[in-house]
C-alpha positions in Angstrom: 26.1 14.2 69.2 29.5 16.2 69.0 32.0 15.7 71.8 32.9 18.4 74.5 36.2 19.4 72.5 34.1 20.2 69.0 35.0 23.5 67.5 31.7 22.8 65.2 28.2 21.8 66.2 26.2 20.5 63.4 24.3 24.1 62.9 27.6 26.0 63.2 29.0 23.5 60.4 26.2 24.7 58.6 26.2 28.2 59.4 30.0 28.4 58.3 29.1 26.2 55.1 26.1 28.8 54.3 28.4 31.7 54.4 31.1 30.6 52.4 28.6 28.8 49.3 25.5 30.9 49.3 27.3 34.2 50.7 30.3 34.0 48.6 32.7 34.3 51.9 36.4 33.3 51.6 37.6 30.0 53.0 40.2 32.0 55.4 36.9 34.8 56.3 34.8 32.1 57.1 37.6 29.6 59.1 38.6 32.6 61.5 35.4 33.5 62.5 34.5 29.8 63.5 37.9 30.0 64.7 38.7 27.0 62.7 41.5 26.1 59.8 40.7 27.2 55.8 41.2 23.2 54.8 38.4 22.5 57.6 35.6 25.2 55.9 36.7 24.4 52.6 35.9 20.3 53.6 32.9 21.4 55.4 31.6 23.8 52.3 32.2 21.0 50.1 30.1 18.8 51.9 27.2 21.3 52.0 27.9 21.5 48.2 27.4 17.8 47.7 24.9 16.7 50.5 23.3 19.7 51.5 22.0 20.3 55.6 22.4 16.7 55.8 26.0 16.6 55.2 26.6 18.5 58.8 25.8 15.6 60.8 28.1 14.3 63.0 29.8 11.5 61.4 31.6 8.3 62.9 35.6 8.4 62.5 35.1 4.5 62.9 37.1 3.6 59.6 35.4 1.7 56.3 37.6 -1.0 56.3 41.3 -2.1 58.2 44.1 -2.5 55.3 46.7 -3.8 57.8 43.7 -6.3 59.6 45.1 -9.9 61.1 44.7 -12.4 58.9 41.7 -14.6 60.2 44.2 -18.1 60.4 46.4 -15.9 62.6 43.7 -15.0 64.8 42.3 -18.5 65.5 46.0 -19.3 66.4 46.0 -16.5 68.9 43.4 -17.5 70.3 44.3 -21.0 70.5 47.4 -20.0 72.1 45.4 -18.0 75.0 
């Protein structure tokens, strides 16, 4: 489910995506009338490209892995110290 503040609902992602792969539309054409940025139809026609309807789906921004994470002795230390 999108949040209240999305420009893009997963059928308007692939409305814009359609237009701009199978129609032939330009990045810009396509971003202003979903009133969104060119980088964000070119990511979202790139996705189409790769993935097809599937890749509109709302996706988590949850990310795959933390490079800057506590290291696991420091944590049993905090928690020690609590």
């Amino acid at each position: 489910m999108s949040h209240a503040d999305a420009l893009l609902t997963p059928r308007a992602r692939l409305r814009l995506a359609r237009l701009v792969v199978d129609d032939g539309w330009a990045y810009s054409m396509a971003a202003k009338m979903f009133m969104v940025s060119s980088r964000a139809a070119a990511q979202r026609a790139n996705r189409y490209r790769s993935e097809g309807p599937v890749g509109m789906a709302d996706r988590s921004s949850r990310p795959h892995r933390s490079l800057a994470r506590t290291p696991e002795h420091v944590a049993r230390q905090i928690v020690r110290l609590r």
